[in-house]
C-alpha positions in Angstrom: 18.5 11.0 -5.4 15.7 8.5 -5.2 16.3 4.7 -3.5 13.9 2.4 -4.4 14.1 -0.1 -1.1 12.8 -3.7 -1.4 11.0 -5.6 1.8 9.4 -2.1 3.4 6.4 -3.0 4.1 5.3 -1.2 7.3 5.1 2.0 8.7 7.7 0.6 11.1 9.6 -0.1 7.9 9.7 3.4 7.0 11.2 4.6 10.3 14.1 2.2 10.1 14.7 3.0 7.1 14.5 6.9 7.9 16.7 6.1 11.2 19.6 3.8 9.3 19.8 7.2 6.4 19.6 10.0 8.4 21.0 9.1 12.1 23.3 6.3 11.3 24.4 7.8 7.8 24.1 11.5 8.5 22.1 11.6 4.8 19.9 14.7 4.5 16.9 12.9 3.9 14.0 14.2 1.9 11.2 11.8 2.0 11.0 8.3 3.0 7.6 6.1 2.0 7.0 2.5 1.4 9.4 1.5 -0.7 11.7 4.4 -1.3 13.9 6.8 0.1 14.9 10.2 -1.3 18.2 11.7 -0.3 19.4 15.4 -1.2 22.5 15.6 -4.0 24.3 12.7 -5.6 26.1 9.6 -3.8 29.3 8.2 -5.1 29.9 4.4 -5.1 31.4 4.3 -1.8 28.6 6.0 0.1 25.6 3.5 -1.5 28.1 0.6 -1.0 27.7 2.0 3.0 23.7 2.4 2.2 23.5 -1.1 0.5 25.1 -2.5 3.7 23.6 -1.2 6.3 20.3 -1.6 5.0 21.3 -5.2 4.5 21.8 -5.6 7.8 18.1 -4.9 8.6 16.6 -7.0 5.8 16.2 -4.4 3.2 17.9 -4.4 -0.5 18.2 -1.7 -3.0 16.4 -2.0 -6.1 18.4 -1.5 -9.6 16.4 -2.8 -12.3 13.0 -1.8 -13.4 11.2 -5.5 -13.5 12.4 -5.6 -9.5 10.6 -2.0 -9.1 7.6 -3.3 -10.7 7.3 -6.3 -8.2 7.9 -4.6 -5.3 5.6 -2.1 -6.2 3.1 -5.0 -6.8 3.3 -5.8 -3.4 2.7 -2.7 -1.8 -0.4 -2.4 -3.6 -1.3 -5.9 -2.4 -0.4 -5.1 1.1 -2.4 -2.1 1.1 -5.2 -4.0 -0.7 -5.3 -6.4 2.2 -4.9 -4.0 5.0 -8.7 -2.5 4.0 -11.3 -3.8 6.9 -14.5 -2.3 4.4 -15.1 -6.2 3.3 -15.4 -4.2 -0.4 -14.5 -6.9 -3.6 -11.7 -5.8 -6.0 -10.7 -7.3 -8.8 -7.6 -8.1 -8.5 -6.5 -7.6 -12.1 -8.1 -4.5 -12.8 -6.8 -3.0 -9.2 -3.4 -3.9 -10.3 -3.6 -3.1 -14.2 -5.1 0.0 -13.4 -2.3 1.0 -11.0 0.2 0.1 -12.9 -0.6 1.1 -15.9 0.6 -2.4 -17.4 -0.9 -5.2 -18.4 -2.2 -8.3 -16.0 -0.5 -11.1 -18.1 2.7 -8.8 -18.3 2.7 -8.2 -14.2 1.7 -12.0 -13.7 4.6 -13.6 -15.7 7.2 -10.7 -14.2 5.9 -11.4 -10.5 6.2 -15.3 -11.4 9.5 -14.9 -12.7 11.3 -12.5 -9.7 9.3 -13.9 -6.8 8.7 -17.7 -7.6 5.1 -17.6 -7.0 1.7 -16.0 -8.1 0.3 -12.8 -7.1 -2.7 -15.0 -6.5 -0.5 -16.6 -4.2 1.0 -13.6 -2.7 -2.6 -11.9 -1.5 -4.0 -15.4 -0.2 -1.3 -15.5 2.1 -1.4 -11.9 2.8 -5.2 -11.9 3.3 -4.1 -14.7 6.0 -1.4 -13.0 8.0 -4.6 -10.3 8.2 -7.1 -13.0 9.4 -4.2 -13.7 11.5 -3.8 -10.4 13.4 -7.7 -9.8 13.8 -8.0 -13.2 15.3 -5.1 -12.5 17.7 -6.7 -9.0 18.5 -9.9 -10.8 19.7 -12.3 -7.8 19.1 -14.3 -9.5 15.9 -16.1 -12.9 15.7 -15.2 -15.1 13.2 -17.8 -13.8 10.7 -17.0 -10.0 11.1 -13.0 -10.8 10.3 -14.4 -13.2 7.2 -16.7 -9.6 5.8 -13.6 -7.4 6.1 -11.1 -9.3 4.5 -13.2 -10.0 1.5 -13.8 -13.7 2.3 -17.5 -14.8 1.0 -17.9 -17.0 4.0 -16.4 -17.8 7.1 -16.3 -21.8 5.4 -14.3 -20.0 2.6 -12.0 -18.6 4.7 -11.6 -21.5 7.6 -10.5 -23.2 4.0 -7.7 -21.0 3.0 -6.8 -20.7 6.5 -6.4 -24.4 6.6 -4.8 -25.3 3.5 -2.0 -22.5 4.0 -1.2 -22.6 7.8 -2.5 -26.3 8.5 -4.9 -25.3 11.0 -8.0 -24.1 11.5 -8.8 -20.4 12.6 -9.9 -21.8 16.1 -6.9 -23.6 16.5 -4.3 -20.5 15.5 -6.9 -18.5 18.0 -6.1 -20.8 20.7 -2.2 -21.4 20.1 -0.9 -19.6 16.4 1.5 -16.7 15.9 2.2 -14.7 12.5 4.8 -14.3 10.4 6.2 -10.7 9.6 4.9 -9.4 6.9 8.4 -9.3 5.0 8.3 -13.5 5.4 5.0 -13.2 3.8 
């Protein structure tokens, strides 16, 4: 049986999830990924009640309906989309449409409508919680982290920085920590 998982976003995700099933639960689990787990034969009520808990207890939630699969499925891509350090440009609503298979005014109103924001929304503040780590890493100049995350400028990108964390790069470089990526 397949559980789609809400808020794994990690690799670390993944291996709490994997841990909670298969040690905690004694599930025989198949496969775990970003965003789902697979466990062999059926479950009754009372066992994905225990599931539904105990992943609750670690910030996860199962996923029932198909508009909430969509979303989360949204933001993996995006995640993944702003974990690449090649600087490439992507169109954000091609990337999405085209793995999705749905249309970009469909997936913008549904993302609106579960999440309370934009997708826009969603990457800019991913693509910050990125600049965030390489500027905490200290291994790439200012101009470097700008080119991999896709930022036209390092002006561009000292103004996003700004207007979403209320500092300047400089000033998270000297004093700023980031959120977790499932406070994102």
């Amino acid at each position: 049986m397949k559980l789609n998982i809400k808020n794994m976003v990690c690799r670390h995700c993944v291996a709490t999830v994997r841990h909670l099933l298969a040690d905690e639960l004694n599930l025989a689990v198949e496969a775990v990924g970003l965003g789902y787990a697979v466990i062999a034969g059926d479950l009754d009520s009372e066992l994905m009640e225990k599931i539904r808990s105990i992943l609750s207890n670690e910030g996860f939630e199962l996923i029932h309906d198909r508009e909430s699969e969509i979303v989360e499925s949204i933001k993996r891509d995006l995640i993944d989309l702003s974990r690449r350090d090649d600087g490439e440009k992507v169109n954000l609503t091609e990337y999405l449409s085209c793995r999705s298979g749905l249309s970009y005014a469909s997936l913008s109103r549904l993302f609106s409508e579960i999440e309370g924001r934009t997708i826009e929304n969603y990457m800019m503040n991913l693509r910050v919680e990125r600049v965030k780590e390489l500027i905490k890493y200290g291994q790439k100049s200012f101009s470097e982290i700008a080119y991999v995350t896709g930022y036209s400028s390092v002006a561009h990108l000292s103004r996003q920085f700004k207007q979403l964390t209320g500092m300047t790069p400089t000033q998270f470089r000297d004093m700023g920590r980031r959120r977790p990526l499932p406070e994102v």
